[in-house]
C-alpha positions in Angstrom: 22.9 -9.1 3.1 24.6 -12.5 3.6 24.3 -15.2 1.4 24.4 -18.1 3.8 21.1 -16.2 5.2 19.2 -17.6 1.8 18.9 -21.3 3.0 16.2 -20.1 5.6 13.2 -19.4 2.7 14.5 -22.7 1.5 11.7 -24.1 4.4 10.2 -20.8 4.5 8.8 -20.9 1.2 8.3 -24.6 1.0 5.8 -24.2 3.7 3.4 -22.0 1.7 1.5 -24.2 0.1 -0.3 -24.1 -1.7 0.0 -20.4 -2.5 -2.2 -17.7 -1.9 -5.6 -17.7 -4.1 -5.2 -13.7 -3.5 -2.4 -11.3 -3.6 0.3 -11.7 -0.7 3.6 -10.9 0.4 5.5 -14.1 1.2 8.6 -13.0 2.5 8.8 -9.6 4.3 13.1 -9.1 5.4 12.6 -5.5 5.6 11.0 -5.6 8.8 14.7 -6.9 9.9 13.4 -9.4 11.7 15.6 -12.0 9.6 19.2 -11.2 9.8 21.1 -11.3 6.8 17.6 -10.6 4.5 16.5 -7.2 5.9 16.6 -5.8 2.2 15.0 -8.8 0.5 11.0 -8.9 -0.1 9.4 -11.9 -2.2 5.5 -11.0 -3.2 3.0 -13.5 -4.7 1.1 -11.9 -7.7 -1.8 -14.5 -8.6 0.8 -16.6 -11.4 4.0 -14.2 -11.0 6.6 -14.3 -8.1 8.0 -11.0 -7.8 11.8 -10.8 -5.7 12.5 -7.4 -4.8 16.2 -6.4 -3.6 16.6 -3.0 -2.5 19.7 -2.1 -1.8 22.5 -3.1 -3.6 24.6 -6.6 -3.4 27.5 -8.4 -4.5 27.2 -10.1 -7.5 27.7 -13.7 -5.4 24.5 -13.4 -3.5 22.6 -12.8 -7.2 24.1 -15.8 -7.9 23.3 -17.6 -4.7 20.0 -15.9 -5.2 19.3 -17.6 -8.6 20.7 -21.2 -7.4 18.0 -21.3 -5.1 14.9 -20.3 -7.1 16.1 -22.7 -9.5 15.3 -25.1 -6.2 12.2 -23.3 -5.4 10.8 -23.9 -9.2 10.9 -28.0 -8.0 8.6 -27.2 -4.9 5.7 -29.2 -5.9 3.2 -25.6 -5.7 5.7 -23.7 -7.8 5.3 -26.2 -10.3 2.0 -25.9 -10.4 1.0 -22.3 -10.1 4.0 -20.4 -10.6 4.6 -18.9 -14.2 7.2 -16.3 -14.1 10.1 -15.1 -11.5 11.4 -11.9 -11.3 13.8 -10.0 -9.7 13.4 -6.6 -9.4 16.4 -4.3 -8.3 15.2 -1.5 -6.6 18.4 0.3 -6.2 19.0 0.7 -9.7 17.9 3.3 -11.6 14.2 2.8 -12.6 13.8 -0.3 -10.5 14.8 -2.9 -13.5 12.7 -6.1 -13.3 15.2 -9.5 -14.5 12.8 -12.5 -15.6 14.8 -15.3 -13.9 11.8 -18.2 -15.1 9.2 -17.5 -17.7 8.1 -14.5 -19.1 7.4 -10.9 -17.8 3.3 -9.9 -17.8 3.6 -6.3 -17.6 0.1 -5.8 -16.7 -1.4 -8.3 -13.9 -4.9 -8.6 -12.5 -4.9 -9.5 -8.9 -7.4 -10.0 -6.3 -7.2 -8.5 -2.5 -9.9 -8.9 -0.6 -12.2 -10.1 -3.4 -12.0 -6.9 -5.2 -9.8 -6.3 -8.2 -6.6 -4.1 -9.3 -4.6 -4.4 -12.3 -0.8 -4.0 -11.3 1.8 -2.6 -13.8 5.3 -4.2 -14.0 8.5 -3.1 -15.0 7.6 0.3 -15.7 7.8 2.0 -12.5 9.4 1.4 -9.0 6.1 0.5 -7.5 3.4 -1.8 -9.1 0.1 0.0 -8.1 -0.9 -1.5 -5.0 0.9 -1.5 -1.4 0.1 -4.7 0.7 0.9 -3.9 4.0 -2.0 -1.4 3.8 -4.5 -4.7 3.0 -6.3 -4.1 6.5 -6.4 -0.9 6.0 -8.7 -1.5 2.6 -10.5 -4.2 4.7 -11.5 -1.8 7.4 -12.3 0.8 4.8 -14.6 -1.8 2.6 -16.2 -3.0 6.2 -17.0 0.5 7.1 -18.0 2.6 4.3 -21.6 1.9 3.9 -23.9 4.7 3.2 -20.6 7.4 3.7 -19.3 10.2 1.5 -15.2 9.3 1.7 -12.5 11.9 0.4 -9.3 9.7 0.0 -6.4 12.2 -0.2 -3.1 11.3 -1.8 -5.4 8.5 -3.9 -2.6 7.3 -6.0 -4.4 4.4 -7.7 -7.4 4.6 -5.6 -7.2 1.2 -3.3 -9.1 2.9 -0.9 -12.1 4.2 -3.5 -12.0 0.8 -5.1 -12.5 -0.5 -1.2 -15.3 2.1 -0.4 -17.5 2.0 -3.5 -17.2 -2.4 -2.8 -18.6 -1.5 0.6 -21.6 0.7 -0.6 -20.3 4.2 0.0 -22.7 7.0 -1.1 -19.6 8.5 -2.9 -15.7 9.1 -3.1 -13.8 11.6 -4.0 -10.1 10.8 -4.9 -7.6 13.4 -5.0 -4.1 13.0 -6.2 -1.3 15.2 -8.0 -0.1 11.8 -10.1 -2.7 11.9 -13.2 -1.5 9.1 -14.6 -2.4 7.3 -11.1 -5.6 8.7 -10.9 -6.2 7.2 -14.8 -5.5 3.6 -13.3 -7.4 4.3 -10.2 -10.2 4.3 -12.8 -9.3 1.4 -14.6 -9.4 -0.1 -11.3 -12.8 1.0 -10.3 -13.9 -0.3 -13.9 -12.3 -4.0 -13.2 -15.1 -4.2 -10.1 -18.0 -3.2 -11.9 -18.6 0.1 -10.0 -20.7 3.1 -11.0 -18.1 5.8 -12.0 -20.9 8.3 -11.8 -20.1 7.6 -7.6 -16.5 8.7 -8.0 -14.3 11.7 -8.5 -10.9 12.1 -9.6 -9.3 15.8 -8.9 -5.8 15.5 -10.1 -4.7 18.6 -8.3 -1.9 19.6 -5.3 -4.1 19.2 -2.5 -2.6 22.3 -0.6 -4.0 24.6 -3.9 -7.2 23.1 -3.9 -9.1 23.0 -0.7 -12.1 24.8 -2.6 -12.6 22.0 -4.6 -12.4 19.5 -1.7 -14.8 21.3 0.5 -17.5 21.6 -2.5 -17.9 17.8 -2.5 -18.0 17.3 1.7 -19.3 17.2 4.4 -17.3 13.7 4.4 -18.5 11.0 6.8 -14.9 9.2 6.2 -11.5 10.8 5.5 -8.1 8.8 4.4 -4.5 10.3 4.5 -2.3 8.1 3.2 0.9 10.4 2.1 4.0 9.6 1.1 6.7 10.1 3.7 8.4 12.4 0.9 7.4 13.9 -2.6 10.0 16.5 -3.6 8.4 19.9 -4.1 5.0 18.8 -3.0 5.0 17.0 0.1 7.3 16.4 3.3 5.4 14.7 6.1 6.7 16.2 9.4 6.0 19.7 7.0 3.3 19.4 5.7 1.1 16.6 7.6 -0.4 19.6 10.4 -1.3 21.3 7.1 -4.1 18.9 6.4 -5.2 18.3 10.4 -5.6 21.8 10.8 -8.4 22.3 8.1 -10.1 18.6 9.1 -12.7 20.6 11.0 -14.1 22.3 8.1 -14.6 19.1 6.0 -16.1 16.6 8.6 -19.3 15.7 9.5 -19.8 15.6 13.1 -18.6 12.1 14.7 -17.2 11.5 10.9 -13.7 9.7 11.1 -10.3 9.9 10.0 -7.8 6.8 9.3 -4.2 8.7 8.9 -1.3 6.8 8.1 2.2 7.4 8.5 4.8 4.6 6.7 7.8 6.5 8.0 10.3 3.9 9.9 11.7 6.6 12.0 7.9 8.0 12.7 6.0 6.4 15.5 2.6 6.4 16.4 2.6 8.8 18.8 3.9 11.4 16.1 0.5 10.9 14.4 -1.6 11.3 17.9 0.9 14.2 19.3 0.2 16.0 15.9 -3.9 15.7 15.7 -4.0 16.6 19.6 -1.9 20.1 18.4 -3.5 20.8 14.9 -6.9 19.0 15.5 -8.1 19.0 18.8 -11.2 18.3 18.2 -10.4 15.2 17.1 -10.5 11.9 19.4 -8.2 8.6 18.6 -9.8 5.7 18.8 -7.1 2.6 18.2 -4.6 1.7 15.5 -5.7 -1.0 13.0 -3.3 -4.0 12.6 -0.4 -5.2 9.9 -0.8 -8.6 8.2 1.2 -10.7 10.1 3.3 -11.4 6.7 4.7 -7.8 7.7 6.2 -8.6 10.6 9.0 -6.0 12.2 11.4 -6.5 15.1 9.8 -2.7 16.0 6.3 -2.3 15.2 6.7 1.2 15.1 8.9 1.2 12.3 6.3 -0.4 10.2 3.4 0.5 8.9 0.9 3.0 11.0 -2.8 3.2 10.1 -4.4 5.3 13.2 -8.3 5.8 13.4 -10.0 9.2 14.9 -13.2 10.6 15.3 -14.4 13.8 15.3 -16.7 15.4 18.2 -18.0 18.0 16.2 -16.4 20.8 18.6 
């Protein structure tokens, strides 16, 4: 990264104002469509202004870096709403998070889409919630009324939080990460929700099909897998594994929203693959980014692809 390249959030941020009243992304450089950024993300968090760098720099651009938050902290919307900066260095071992201004809250509530999630800071690499998939919850809490969902790789449940918000009958979350699946609860608990609606099967998916199938039919099925998990999970491995059994768990005309969040992964991996492993299944359109996440290639970003099954 260059650190001449810093004067342009100078104007950037100074025209977000004021900030957000929800959760946002403010600066997104790793869709490289800012040259000298492209490994530089800055993320409102309702009070807390999280910098993420994720590869690693010379010392002088941290120290460019700091000189200009300390201009930042004058805009007049800092002043007022801002109460911590942080700097989180993903490159280093266990993503270390520096307080450059005020003081680090480890656990923050935040609001998306009206609904609730409380975000953990500075213990892990990622805080509990992904925002480029903030459509993607949007379409889910538009579109879940009445509908039994299975959300597969659940992590903290973003997607059960959305359903239950937009009257699902019931979801089923299903992650290896226990601890995940404990603040998936939390987050269902934050929105009020009737936990009686939800399950929580902390198991490898691939050695639990049994236990999927005995809670479906599903109307509404969500793969959202990590590109790579070691000894669990590749995606070019193991994605087919889950198309090919999709059959036995839908309703007829039920849908599927698979994702893929694999830069070197296009679309047409994800329609190429269902057309081979689940024929019967139709594609219907791919949902949009938030334009915060913009990308000089769109399909290096984020892809959230809807289907529908024909019952055949």
């Amino acid at each position: 990264m260059q650190s001449s390249a810093l004067s342009f959030l100078d104007s950037h941020l100074a025209n977000i104002t004021p900030l957000p009243n929800e959760i946002r992304r403010l600066f997104h450089g790793r869709g490289r469509a800012f040259e000298g950024l492209e490994q530089l993300t800055i993320d409102w968090l309702d009070g807390q202004i999280l910098i993420s760098i994720f590869k690693e720099v010379d010392d002088a651009f941290i120290a460019e870096l700091k000189i200009h938050v300390t201009e930042w902290l004058k805009l007049q919307a800092w002043q007022s709403q801002v109460r911590s900066v942080l700097l989180q260095h993903r490159y280093q071992l266990n993503s270390p998070i520096e307080v450059l201004f005020g003081e680090l809250k480890q656990q923050q509530e935040v609001i998306e889409n009206t609904l609730k999630f409380r975000l953990d800071l500075g213990q892990k690499q990622n805080n509990g919630l992904f925002l480029d998939m903030r459509y993607g919850r949007k379409w889910v809490l538009e579109n879940s009324k009445n509908k039994r969902v299975l959300n597969l790789f659940a992590y903290t449940c973003g997607f059960s939080v959305a359903a239950l918000a937009g009257d699902a009958q019931s979801v089923v979350n299903l992650d290896m990460a226990k601890a995940a699946l404990a603040k998936g609860r939390v987050n269902h608990q934050l929105n009020g929700h009737d936990l009686s609606q939800v399950s929580f099967l902390g198991h490898d998916l691939f050695k639990s099909w049994g236990k999927v199938k005995k809670y479906g039919p599903y109307d509404l099925i969500i793969i959202d897998p990590p590109s790579f998990q070691k000894g669990s999970f590749a995606l070019t491995k193991d994605y087919k594994k889950i198309l090919r059994r999709l059959h036995e768990l839908l309703i007829e005309n039920g849908q599927v929203l698979a994702c893929v969040n694999d830069p070197d992964l296009t679309s047409q991996f994800l329609i190429d693959e269902m057309a081979e492993h689940a024929p019967s299944m139709r594609y219907q359109h791919r949902l949009e980014n938030p334009p915060e996440f913009i990308d000089s290639d769109p399909e290096a970003s984020l892809k959230s692809l809807l289907f529908v099954f024909d019952g055949n």
